[in-house]
C-alpha positions in Angstrom: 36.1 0.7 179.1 33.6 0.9 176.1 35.2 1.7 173.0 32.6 3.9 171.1 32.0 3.6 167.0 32.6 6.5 165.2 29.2 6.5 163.2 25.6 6.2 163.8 23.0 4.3 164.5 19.7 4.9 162.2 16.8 4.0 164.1 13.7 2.8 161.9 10.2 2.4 163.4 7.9 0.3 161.7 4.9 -1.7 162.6 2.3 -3.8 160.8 -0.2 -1.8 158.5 -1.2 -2.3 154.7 1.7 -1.6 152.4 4.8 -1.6 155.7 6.8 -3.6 154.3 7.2 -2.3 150.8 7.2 1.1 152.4 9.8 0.0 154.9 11.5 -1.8 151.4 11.6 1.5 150.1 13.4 3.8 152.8 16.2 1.2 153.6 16.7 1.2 149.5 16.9 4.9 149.4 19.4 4.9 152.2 21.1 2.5 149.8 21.9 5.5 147.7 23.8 7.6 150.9 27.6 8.3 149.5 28.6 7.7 152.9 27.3 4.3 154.5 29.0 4.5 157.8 25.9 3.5 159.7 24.3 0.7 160.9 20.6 0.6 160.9 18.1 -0.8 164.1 15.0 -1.7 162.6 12.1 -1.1 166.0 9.4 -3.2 165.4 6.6 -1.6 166.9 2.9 -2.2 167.9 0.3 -0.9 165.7 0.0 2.1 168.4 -2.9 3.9 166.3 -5.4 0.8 166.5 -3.6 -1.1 169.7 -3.3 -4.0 167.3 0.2 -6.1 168.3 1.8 -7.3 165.1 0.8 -10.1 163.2 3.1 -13.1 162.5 3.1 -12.8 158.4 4.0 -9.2 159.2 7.4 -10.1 161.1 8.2 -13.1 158.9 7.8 -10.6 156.1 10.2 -8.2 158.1 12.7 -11.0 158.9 12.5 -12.1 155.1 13.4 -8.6 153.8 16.6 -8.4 156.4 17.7 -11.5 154.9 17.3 -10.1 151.1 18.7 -7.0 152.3 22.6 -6.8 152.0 23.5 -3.1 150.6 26.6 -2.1 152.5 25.4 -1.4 156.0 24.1 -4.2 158.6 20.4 -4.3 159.4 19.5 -5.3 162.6 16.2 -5.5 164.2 14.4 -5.5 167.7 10.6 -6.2 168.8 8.9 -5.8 172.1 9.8 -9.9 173.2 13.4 -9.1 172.6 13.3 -5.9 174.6 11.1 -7.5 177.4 14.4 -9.9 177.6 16.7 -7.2 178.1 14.8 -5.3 180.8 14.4 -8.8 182.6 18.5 -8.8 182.5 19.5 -5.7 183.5 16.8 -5.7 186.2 15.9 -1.7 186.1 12.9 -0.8 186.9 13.2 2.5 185.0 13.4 0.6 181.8 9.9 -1.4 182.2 8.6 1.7 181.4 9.7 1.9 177.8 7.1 0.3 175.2 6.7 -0.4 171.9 3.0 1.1 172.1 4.1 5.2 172.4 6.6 7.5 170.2 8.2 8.5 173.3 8.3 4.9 174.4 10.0 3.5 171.3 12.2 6.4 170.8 13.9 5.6 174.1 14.6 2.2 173.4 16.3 3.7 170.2 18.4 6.0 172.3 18.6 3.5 175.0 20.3 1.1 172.7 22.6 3.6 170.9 23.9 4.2 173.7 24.9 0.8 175.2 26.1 0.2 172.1 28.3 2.7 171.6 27.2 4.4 168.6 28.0 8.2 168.5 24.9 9.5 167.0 21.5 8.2 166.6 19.1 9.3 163.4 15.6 8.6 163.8 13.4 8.0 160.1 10.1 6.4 160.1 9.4 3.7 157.8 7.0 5.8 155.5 9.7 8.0 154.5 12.3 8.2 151.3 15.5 9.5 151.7 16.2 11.6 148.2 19.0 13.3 149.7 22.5 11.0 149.5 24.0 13.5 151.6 21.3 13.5 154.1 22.9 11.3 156.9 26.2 13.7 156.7 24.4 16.5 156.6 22.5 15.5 159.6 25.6 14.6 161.5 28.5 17.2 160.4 27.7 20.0 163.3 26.9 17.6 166.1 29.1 19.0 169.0 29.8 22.4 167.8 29.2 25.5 170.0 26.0 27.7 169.2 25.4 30.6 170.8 26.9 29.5 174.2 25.0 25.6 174.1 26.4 22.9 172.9 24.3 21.1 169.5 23.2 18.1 170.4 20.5 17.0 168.2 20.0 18.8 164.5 15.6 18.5 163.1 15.0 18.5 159.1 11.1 18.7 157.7 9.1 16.9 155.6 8.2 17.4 151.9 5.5 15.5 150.1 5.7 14.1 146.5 5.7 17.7 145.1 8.5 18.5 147.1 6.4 20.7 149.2 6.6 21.8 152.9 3.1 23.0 153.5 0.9 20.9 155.7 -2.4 20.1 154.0 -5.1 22.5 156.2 -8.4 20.4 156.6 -11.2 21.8 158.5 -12.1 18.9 160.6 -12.4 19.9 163.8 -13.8 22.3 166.0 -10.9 23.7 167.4 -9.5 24.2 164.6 -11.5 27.6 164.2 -10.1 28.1 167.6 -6.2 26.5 167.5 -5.5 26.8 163.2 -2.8 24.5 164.3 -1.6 23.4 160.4 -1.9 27.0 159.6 0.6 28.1 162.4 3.3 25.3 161.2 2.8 26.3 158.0 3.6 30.1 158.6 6.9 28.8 161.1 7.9 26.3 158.5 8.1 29.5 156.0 10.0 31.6 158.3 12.4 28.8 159.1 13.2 26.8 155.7 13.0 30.2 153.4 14.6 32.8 155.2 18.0 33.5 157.1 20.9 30.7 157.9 21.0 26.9 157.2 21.0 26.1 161.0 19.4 28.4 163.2 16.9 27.9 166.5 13.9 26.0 165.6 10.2 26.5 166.9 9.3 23.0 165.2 11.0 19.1 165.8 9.6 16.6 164.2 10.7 12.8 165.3 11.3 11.0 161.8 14.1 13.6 161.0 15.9 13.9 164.1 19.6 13.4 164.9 20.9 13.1 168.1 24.4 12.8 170.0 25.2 10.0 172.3 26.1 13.2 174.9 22.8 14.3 174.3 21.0 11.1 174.5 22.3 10.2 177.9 20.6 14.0 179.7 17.7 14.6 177.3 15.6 11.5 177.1 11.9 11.6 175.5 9.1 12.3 178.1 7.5 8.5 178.5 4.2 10.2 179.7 4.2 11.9 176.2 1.5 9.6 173.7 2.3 12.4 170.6 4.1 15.5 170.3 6.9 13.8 172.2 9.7 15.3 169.8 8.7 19.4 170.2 8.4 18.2 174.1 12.1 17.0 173.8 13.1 20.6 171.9 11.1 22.6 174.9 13.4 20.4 177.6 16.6 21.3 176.0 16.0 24.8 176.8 16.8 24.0 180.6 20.0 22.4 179.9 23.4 22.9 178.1 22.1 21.5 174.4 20.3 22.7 171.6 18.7 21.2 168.8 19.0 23.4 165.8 16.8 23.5 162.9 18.7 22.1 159.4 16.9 24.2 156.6 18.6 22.1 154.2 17.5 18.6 155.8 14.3 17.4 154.5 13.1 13.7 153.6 10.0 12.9 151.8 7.0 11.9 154.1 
């Protein structure tokens, strides 16, 4: 019988692009600062999915290097597309060949994949380009995992994003066509508004965004991501819940800067 640990697992993607590894240097030190450490952290190394460029091998040795250097209190550990393709080649399930290191949804299922297996009670997703100001943002995130909301269990609780100004808004560029059409930035803006600045801390959520997402092992093992999902995989995983007995909740006091 497994014996699950009673703490999470935070899952970090990261992949090779200028400035990764002193962003990546950055986050882990701002977890540094958490007042409770009781996590370990996964570090996914994953393929430069926006050019299809596979990592370069100064990139990893940089990586490698900075796990070494890195002792603060919780264990770093880390995990690359040759280590997963061992695994799958193991265990001998199909189902898992279709997990990659090239997609969100693909990565984010090896996180939850390996939380699992390994007995951690809640995974925390955070992206490598992101600081974590808040040192009670891992508790936070976990505390009302597993409570009872409006007749669903929670299983997974979403922050937001703020940029250096401590801001919510997305920036609203007219690139596009469709954006005269589909105003998406404008729409999150107006939902972020009505979420974050008005009514309770946790409430139902019309937004999910993947680098501030906690989820429990309970969850993990009925609500996977969608692996034919390239982007938009986490408001995909918030629209499935709705057919099952979790919820993800909105935290309006769990942000990270992005």
């Amino acid at each position: 019988m497994m014996v699950l640990m009673q703490k999470a697992l935070v899952i970090v993607s990261t992949y090779d692009r200028p400035g990764g590894i002193s962003m990546l240097n950055r986050l882990l030190k701002s977890l540094v600062m958490q007042e409770e450490q009781h996590f370990d952290v996964l570090l996914l190394e994953c393929n430069n999915f926006t050019s299809g460029i596979h990592n370069k091998g100064d990139f990893r040795s940089d990586l490698l290097a900075l796990m070494r250097e890195f002792d603060q209190g919780f264990p770093v550990h880390h995990i690359n597309e040759e280590k997963w393709n061992e695994i799958v080649s193991q265990l001998n399930v199909s189902l898992l060949e279709k997990l990659s290191f090239d997609v969100y949804a693909g990565f984010r299922n090896i996180g939850l994949f390996l939380s699992v297996v390994l007995g951690y009670k809640h995974v925390l997703f955070i992206d490598d380009d992101e600081v974590v100001e808040d040192q009670r943002y891992v508790k936070k995130a976990m505390e009302h995992i597993g409570i009872e909301y409006q007749g669903k269990i929670v299983g997974g609780v979403g922050g937001y994003y703020v940029n250096d100004e401590g801001s919510y808004h997305v920036p609203v560029r007219k690139r596009d066509w469709w954006d005269l059409l589909w105003p998406k930035m404008r729409y999150m803006n107006r939902a972020y508004g009505q979420m974050i600045e008005t009514g309770d801390r946790l409430k139902k959520g019309t937004i999910l965004v993947g680098g501030a997402l906690c989820v429990s092992r309970e969850m993990a093992m009925e609500v996977p991501f969608d692996v034919w999902i390239k982007r938009g995989e986490d408001l995909d995983m918030l629209f499935n819940t709705e057919d099952t007995r979790y919820s993800i909740l909105f935290d309006r006091s769990l942000s990270v800067k992005h």
